[in-house]
C-alpha positions as CSV (number, residue, x, y, z in Angstrom):
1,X,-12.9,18.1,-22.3
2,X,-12.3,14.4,-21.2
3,X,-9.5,14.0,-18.7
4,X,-7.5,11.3,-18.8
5,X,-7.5,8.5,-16.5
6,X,-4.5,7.1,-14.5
7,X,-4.6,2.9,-13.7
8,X,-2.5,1.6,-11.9
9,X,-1.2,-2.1,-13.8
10,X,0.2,-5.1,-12.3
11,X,1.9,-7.8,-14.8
12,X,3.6,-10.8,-14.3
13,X,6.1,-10.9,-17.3
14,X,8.0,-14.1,-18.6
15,X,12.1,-14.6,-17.6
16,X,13.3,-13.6,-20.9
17,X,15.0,-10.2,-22.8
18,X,12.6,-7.6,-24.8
19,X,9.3,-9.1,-22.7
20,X,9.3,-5.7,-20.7
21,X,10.1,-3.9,-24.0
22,X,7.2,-5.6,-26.0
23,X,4.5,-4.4,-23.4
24,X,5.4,-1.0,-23.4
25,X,5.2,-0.9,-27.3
26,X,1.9,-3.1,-27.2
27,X,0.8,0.0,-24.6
28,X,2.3,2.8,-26.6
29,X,0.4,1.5,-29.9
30,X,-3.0,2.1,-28.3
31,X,-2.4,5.2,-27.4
32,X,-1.3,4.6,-23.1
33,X,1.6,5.8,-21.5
34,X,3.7,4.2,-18.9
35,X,4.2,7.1,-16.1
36,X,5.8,5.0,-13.7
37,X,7.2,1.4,-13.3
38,X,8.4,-0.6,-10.2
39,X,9.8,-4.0,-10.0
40,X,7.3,-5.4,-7.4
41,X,9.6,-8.7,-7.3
42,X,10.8,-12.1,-8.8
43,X,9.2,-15.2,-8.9
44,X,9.5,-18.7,-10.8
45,X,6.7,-17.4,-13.1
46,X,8.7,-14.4,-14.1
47,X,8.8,-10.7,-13.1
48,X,6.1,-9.0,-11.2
49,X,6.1,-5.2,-11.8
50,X,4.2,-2.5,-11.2
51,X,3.1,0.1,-13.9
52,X,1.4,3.5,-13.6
53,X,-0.5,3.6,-16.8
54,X,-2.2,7.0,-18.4
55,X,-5.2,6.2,-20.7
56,X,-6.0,8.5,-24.1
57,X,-8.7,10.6,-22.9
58,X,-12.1,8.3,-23.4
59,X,-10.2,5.5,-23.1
60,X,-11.3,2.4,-21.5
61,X,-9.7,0.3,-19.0
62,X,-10.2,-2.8,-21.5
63,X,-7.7,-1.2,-24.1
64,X,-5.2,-1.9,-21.3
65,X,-6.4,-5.7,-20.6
66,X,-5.9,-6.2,-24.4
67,X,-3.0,-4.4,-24.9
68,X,-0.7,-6.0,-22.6
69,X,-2.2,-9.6,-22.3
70,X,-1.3,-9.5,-26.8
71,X,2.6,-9.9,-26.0
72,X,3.2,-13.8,-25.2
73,X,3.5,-14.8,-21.6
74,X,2.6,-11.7,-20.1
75,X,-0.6,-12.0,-17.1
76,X,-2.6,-9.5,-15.7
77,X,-2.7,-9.5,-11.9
78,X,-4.7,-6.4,-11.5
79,X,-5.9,-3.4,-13.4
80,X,-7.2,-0.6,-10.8
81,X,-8.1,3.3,-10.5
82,X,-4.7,5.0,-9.7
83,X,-5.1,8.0,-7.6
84,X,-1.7,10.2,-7.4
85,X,-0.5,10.6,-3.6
86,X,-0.3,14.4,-2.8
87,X,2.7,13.8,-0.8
88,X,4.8,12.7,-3.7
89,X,6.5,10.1,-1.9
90,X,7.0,7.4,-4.3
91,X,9.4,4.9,-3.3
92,X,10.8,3.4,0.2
93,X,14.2,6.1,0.2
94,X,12.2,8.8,-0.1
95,X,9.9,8.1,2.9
96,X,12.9,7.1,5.1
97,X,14.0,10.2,4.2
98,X,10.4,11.7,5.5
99,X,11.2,9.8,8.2
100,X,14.6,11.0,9.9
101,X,13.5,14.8,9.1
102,X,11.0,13.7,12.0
103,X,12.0,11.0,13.9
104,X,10.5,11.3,17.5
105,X,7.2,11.6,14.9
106,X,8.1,8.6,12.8
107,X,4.9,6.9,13.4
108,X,2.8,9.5,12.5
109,X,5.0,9.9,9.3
110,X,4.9,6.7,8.4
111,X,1.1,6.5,8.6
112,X,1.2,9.5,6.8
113,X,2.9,8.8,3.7
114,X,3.3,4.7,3.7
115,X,0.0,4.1,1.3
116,X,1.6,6.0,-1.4
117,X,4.9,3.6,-1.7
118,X,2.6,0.7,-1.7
119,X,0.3,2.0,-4.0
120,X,-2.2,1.8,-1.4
121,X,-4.9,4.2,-0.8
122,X,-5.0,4.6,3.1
123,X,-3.4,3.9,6.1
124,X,-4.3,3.4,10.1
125,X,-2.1,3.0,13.0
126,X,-3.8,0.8,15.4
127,X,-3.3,0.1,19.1
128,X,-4.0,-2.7,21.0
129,X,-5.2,-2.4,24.3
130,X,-7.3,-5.2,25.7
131,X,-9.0,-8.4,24.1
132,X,-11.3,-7.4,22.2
133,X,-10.1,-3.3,22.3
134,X,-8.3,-1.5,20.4
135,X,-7.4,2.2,19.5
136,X,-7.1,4.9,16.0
137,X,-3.8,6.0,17.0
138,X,-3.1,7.8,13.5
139,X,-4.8,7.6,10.4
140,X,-4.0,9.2,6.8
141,X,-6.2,10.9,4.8
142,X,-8.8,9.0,3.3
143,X,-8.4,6.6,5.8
144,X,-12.0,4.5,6.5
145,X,-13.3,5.2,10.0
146,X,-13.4,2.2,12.3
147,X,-15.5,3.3,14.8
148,X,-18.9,3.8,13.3
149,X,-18.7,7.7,13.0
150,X,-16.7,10.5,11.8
151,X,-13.4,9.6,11.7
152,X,-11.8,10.9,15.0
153,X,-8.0,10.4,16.2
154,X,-8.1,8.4,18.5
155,X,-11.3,6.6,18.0
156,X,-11.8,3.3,19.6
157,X,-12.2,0.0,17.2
158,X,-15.9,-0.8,17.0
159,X,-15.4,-4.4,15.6
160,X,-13.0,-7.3,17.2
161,X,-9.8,-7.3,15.7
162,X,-8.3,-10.7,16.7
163,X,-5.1,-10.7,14.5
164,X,-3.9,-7.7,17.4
165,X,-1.4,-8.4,18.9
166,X,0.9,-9.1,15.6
167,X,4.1,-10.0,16.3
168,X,4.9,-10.3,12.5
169,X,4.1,-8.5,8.7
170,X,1.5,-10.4,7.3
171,X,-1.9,-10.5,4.9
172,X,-4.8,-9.6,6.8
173,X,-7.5,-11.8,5.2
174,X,-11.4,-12.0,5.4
175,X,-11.1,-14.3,8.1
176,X,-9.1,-12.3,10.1
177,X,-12.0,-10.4,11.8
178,X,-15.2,-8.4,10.8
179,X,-14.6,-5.9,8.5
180,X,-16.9,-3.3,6.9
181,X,-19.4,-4.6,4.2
182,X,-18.2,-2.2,1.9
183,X,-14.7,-3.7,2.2
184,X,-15.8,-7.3,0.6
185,X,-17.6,-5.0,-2.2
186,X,-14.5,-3.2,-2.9
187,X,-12.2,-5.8,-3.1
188,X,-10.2,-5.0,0.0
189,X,-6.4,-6.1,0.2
190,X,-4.8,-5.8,3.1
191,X,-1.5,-6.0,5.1
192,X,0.0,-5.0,9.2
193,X,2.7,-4.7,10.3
194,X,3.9,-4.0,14.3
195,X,5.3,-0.4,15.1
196,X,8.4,-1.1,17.3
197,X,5.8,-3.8,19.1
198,X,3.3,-6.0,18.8
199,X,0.5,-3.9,20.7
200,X,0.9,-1.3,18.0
201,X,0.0,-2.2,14.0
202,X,0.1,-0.1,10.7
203,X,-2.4,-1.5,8.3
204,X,-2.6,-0.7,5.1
205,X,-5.4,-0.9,2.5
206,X,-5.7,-1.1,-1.0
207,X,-9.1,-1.8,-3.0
208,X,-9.2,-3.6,-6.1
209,X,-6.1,-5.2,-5.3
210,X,-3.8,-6.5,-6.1
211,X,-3.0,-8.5,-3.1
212,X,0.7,-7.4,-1.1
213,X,3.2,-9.9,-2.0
214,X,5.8,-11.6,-0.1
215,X,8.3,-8.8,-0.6
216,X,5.8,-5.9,-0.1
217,X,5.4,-7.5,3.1
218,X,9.0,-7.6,3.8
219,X,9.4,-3.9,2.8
220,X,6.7,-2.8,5.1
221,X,8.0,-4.8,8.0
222,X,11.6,-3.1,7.2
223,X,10.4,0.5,6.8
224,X,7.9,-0.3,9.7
225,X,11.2,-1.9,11.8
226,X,13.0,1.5,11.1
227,X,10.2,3.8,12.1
228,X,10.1,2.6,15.3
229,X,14.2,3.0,15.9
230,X,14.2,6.4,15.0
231,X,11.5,7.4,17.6
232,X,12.8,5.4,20.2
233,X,16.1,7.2,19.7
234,X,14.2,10.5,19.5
235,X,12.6,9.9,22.9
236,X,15.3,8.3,24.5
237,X,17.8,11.4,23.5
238,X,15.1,13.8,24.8
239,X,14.2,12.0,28.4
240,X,18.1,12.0,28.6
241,X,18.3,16.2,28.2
242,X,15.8,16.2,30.3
């Protein structure tokens, strides 16, 4: 029996009433359901949302091209492979949630469970340590390993990372440093943000695309920002029972 897959769908929709409306029935007449959908955020061009899309079993990727580029207006940023997260955290709430049940382990939560909010499909908390060194402090699963073998916590960086230190949330392009080959093959979209820091950086990474917008950016920074308050709180309330 064919199993059907899951995509996830970026669109840039035009500013006016029933646009949202006219994709979904364009999508529901060939035969794909909307599972999910997440205003990504607003630009002169229109709306940029994200939809979780589930094709008839058999179905190919192109149905969804057609489908939703036939109502007027409406772009395609990115169509891509959508893997479910296991953790079920879907939105930011829900992982700061994560977070305060564990707060003097925020990082490692955050690492944890970030990619799936961002639609991403890994995460790495990396530490800066000298020029030209840096560390795997955390890593979820199906993160890549950086340091040329099995992927070990903590491993050391086997390729220069010059955009460490960050001080600020920001696109991590190819000219950022030497990344894996396979990384340029896959499309590789990246974004950091500093941990409490700017010696310490979550980095996200997302194949295929699409590339993290402006307000992705921001939201990272935030839930990054709030991560490192609630461990620094942790510790400080436990070195002052101590």
């Amino acid at each position: 029996m064919l199993s059907r897959m899951s995509y996830l769908l970026r669109l840039v929709l035009p500013d006016h009433p029933g646009a949202l409306g006219a994709v979904a029935t364009a999508l529901g007449a060939a035969g794909i359901d909307i599972v999910s959908l997440s205003v990504v955020e607003h630009t002169p061009a229109g709306a940029v949302d994200d939809m979780i899309v589930l094709l008839p079993p058999g179905g190919l990727a192109d149905r969804v091209y057609t489908a939703a580029q036939s109502v007027p207006g409406v772009t395609v940023e990115a169509l891509r492979p959508f893997l479910a997260d296991g953790a079920g955290i879907g939105d930011d709430l829900e992982l700061v949630d994560a977070l305060t049940e564990r707060p003097a382990q925020a990082a490692a939560v955050l690492t944890e469970l970030v990619a799936g909010v961002f639609h991403a499909d890994w995460a790495l908390l990396l530490e800066h340590l000298a020029p030209g060194d840096a560390r795997v402090r955390e890593a979820s699963v199906g993160a890549p390993s950086l340091g040329g073998a099995d992927l070990g916590v903590p491993e050391r960086v086997r390729f220069p990372l010059p955009w460490l230190p960050l001080p600020a949330a920001r696109r991590i392009g190819p000219g950022d440093g030497e990344f894996p080959a396979r990384w340029e093959a896959v499309n590789m979209e990246l974004v950091a943000a500093p941990v409490g820091h700017e010696r310490l950086a979550l980095l996200l990474g997302r194949p295929g695309g699409p590339a993290f917008r402006s307000s992705e950016i921001a939201r990272l920074a935030h839930l990054a920002g709030i991560a490192a308050s609630l461990a620094r709180a942790a510790n400080n309330g436990q070195r002052g029972r101590e």
